[in-house]
N, C-alpha and C positions, 0 to 999 in steps of 0.2 A: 053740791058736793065740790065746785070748783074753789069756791070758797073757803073749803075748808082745807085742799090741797094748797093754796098759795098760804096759808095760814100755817101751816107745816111746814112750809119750805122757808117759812119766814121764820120760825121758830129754829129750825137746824139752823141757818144759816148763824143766827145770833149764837145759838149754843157755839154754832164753832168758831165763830169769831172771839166772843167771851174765853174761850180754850184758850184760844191762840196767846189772848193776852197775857192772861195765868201763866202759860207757857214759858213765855219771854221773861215775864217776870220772876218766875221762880225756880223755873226747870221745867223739863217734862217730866218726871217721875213724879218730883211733887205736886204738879200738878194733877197726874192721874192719881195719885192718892186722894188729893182735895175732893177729885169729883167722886171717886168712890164713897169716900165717907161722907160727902152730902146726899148721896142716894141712900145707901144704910140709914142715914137719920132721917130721910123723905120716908121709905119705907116701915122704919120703926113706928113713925107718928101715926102714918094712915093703920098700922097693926092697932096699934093703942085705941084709935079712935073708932076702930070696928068696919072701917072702909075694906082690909084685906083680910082674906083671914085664909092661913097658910094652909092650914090643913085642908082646905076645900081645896084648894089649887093645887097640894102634892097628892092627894085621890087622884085630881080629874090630870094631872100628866101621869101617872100610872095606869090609867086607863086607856091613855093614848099609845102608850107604849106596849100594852096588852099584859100588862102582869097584875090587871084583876078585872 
């Protein structure tokens, strides 16, 4: 498990360095747009591909929320 915590923390640290760069270089604004729509498109593809599938997940947080 420790393995996989320094694997994490190697993984943030790059995501926010990679930010940073984006950052400097474009703006910040544009840059949270950038990463926005690489996440919608991350997300679109695992939809497509049958890895997520929405509806099971907005049952199981309404469940958690107690409204079924």
């Amino acid at each position: 498990m420790k393995d996989m915590n320094t694997y994490l923390k190697v993984m943030g640290a790059t995501f926010g360095f990679v930010f940073a760069l984006i950052a400097f270089a474009v703006g910040l604004w544009q840059a949270i747009v950038m990463i926005v729509c690489g996440l919608i498109g991350f997300l679109a593809i695992k939809f497509w591909l049958g890895e997520i599938d929405f509806i099971e997940w907005y049952e199981e947080f309404l469940k958690r929320r107690g409204k079924r």
